[in-house]
VMD Tcl script that draws the C-alpha trace (Angstrom):
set ca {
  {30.18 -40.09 -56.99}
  {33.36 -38.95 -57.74}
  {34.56 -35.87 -59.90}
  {36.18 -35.93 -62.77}
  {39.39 -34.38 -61.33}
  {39.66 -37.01 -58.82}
  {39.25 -39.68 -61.82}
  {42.46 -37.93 -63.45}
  {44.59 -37.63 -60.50}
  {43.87 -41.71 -59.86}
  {45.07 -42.18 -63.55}
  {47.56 -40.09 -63.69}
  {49.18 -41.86 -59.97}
  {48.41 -44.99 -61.31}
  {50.25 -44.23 -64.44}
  {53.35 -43.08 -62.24}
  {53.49 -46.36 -59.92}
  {52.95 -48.69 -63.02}
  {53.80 -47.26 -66.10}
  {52.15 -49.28 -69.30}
  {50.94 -51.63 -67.09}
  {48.72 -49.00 -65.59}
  {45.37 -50.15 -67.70}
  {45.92 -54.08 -66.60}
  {45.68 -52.76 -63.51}
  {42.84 -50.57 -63.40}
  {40.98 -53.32 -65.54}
  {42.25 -55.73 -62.76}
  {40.86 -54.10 -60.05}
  {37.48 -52.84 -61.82}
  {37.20 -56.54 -62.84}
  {38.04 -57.83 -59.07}
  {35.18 -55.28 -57.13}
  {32.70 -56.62 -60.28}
  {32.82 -60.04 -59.54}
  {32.54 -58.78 -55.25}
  {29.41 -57.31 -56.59}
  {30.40 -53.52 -56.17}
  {29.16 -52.09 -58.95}
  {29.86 -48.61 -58.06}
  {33.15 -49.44 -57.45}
  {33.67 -50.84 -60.35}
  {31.89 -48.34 -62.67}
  {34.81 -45.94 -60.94}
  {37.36 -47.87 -61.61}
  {36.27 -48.00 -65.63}
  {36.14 -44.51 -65.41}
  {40.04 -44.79 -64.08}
  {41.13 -46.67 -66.86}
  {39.41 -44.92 -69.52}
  {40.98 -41.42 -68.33}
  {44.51 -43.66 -67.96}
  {43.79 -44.35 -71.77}
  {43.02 -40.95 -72.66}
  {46.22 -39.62 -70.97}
  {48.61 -42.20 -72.36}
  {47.62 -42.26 -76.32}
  {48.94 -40.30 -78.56}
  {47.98 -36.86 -80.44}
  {48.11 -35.93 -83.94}
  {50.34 -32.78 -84.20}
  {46.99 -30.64 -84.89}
  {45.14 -31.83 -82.05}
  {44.99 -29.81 -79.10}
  {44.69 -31.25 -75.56}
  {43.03 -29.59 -72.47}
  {46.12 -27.83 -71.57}
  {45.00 -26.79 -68.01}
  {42.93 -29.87 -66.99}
  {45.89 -31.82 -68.08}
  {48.57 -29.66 -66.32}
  {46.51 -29.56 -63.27}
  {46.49 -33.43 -62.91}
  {49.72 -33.90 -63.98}
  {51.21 -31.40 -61.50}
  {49.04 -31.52 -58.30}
  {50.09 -32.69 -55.31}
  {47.15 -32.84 -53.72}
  {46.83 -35.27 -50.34}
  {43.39 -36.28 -52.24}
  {44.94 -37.73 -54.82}
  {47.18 -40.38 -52.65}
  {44.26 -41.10 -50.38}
  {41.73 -41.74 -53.40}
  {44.25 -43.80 -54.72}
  {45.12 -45.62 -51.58}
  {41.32 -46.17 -50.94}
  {40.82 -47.87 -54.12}
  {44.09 -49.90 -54.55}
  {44.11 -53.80 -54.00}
  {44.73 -55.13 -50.42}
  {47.73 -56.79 -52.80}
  {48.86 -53.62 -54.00}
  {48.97 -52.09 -50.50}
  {51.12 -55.58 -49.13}
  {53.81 -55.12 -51.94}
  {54.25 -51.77 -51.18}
  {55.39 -53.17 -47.36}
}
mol new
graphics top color blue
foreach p $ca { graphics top sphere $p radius 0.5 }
foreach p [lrange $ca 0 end-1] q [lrange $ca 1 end] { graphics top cylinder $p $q radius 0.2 }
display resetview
């Protein structure tokens, strides 16, 4: 399975190639490997969208937020990242990137 870091960094590039339209994807593509009967895969990719979720709402001005975990996936540039991202993308995705 995969960690919870890797979960994060997915979001967070997700969030940086699509912007609000990040969840739609994610849902997309969990919906997609779902109906291709990859459960595990899909499970993942609900795990994706709920950490996209949690990174893009907003916080009341008390509320504190996981300062490192945050500033760790927000700022890494690990290779990880791009090829956990890459693995799990759309063959569509990867074609309009061409």
């Amino acid at each position: 399975m995969i960690s919870d870091l890797d979960i994060y960094r997915a979001a967070k590039l997700l969030i940086d190639q699509h912007g609000q339209d990040a969840p739609i994807r994610a849902a997309e593509r969990a919906d997609q490997l779902l109906e291709e009967g990859d459960t595990e895969g899909a499970a993942i990719w609900r795990s994706i969208l709920a950490a996209i979720e949690e990174l893009q709402r907003g916080r009341l001005d008390d509320e504190s937020v996981n300062r490192e975990q945050n500033e760790y996936c927000l700022h890494s540039r690990f290779r990880n990242m791009t090829v956990l991202a890459l693995r799990l993308e759309s063959p569509e995705d990867r074609e309009s990137r061409r």
